[in-house]
N, C-alpha and C positions, 0 to 999 in steps of 0.2 A: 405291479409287477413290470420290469423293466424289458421292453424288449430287445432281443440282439439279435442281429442278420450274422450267418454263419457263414464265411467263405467257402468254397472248395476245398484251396488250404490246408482249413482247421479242419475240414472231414477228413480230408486225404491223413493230416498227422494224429489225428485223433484213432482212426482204424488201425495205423500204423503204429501209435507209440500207446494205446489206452486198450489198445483191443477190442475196441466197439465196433459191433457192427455198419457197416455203413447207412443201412436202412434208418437205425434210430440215432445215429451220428450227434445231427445237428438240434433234437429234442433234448439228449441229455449233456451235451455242453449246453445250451439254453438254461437248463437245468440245476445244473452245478453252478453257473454263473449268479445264479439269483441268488446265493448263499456264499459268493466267492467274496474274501474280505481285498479291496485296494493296499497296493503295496506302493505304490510311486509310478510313476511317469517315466519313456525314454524320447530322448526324439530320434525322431526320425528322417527319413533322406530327403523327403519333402518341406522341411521345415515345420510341418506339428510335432505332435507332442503321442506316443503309443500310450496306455495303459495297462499297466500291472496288475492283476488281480491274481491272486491262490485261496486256492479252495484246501483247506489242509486236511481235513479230514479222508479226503482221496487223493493229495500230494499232487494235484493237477495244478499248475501256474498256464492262464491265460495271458495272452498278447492283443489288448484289444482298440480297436482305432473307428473313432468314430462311428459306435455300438454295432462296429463289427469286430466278431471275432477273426483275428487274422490266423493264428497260431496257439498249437496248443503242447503241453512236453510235461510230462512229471518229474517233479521234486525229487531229489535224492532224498531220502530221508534225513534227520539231523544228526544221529548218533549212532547210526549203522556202524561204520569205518571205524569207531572208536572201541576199546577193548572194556571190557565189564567192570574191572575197578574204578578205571576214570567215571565212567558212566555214575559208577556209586557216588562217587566223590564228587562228582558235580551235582548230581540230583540234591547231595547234603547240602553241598554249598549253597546250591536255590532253594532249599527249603529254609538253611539259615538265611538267605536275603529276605525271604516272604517274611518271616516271622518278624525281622526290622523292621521291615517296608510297615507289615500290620502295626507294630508298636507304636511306631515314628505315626503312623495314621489315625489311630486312637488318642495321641498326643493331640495333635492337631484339632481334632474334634474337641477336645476339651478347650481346647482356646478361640479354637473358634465360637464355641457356646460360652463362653466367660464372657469372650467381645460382643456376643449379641448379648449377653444381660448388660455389658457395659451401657451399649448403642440405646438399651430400651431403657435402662435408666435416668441416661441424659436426657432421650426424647420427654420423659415424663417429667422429667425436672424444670424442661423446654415451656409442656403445655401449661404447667404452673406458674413458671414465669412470668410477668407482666411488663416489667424493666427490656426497655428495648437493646439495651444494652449488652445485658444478660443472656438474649434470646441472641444476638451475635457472637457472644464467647460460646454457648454451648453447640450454634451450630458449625463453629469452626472444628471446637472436641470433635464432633457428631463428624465431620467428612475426614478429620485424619482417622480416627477410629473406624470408617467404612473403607477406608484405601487399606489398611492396614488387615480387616480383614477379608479384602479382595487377595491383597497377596498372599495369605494365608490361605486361602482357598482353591488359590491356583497352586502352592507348593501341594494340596492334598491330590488335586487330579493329577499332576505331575507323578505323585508316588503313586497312586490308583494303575495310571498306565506302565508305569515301571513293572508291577507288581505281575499285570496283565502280561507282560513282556517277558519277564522271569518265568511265570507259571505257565507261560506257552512251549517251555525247554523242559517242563519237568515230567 
């Protein structure tokens, strides 16, 4: 568990904009922090670097610099302001992405399990081999078919986080 030193600050806007008491201020920003997800980095006047963290579940976004909490403010939510049929019609439209995104993903796994039966075919064609020659053609197959499914497996985490991204809106 990470610890974080709580400003003043952070008490003073935390009582002010979260409604916490000031007594238990600084224990439940500690709190929320330890479950809050990184968002990015700002810099700042001094030449570092602040960090971003929201806690979404309580719409809290910290400001935090050098595992001090500097600042704290709630999130507007994300489709408050927006009127009930958009709301419908975006919710469809992310659920039509997710269901891509899963298809497109389940593709992917199929080929990537094709490629590893490829990969372990060769290998075994490999240990039979005796020809030294032989054993350099199969292991040049053997590294384009291992790049091939590297890339292949970073376009899955690619749509994995997509998907995580879409389903955070819906």
């Amino acid at each position: 568990m990470k610890q974080y030193e709580v400003t003043k600050h952070a008490i003073d806007r935390a009582v002010e904009r979260l409604g916490v008491l000031r007594s238990v201020a600084p224990n439940h920003l500690v709190q929320l922090m330890q479950t809050a997800v990184y968002v990015g980095s700002n810099p700042d006047k001094r030449g570092g670097r602040q960090e971003v963290y929201d806690h979404h579940k309580s719409r809290v976004r910290f400001i935090v610099y050098k595992n001090k909490i500097v600042t704290v403010y709630k999130m507007p939510a994300p489709l408050d302001a927006i009127p009930d049929e958009m709301k419908a019609a975006l919710r469809r439209k992310a659920n039509a992405m997710i269901n891509r995104i899963k298809r497109e993903t389940r593709a992917l796994n199929v080929q990537l399990a094709e490629k590893n039966l490829e990969i372990a075919q060769l290998e075994l064609n490999r240990a039979k081999a005796r020809s030294n020659k032989v054993i350099a053609s199969i292991d040049e197959k053997i590294s384009v078919l291992k790049s091939e499914y590297r890339d292949l497996a970073a376009k899955r985490s690619e749509l994995t986080e997509k998907e995580k991204g879409v389903a955070a809106y819906v």
